[in-house]
N, C-alpha and C positions, 0 to 999 in steps of 0.2 A: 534442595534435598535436606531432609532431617537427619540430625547426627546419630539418632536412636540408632544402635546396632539393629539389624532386620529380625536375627533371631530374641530378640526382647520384645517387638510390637506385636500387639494386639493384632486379630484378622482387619479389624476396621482401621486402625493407623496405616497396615501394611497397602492395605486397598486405596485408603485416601490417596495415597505417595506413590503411587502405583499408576491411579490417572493422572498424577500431576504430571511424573517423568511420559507418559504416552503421551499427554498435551506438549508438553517441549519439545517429543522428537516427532509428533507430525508439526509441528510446526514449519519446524524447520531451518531456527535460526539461531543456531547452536554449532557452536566448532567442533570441528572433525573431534579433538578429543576430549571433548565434556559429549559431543554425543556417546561416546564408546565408555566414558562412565556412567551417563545415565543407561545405556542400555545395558551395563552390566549387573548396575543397581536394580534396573528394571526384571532381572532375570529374578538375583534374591528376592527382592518381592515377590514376583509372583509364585516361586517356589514356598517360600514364607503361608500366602494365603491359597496355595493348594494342600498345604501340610496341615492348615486349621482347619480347614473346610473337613478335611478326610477325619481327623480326632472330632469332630461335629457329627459328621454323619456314622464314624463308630460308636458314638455317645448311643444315637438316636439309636439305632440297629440295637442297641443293647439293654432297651426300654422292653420290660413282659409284661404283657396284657392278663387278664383276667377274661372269663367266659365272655364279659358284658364289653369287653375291650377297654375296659381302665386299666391306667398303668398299675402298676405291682410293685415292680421294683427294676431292678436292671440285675441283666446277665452278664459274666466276662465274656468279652470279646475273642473269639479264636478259641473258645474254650477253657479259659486260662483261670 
């Protein structure tokens, strides 16, 4: 496991560390308690690359088009 605190990585760091710790715990040859911190690590992560994902796809949502559909510019999100 990488020491990088979770809330510092990038979505592709979080994601790399993400299959690693899911290869370790199917594996399956991991003790009771390094599996219970990989799978707690395992949670941060994927909390991590749901939280980037979601700031990605409000980026995208807040792309305006032009008549011809070229982008323009961006709008706030939520109206904001």
């Amino acid at each position: 496991m990488s020491e990088t605190p979770v809330d510092e990585m990038t979505f592709e760091q979080a994601m790399a560390e993400l299959e690693q710790v899911v290869g370790q715990l199917e594996r399956g040859d991991v003790a009771l308690d390094a599996s219970i911190k990989l799978y707690e690590r395992g949670a941060e992560l994927k909390k991590r690359c749901e939280k980037k994902l979601k700031e990605a796809e409000e980026k995208v949502a807040a792309i305006t088009l032009d008549s011809q559909g070229n982008p323009t510019g961006t709008t706030p999100v939520d109206g904001q």
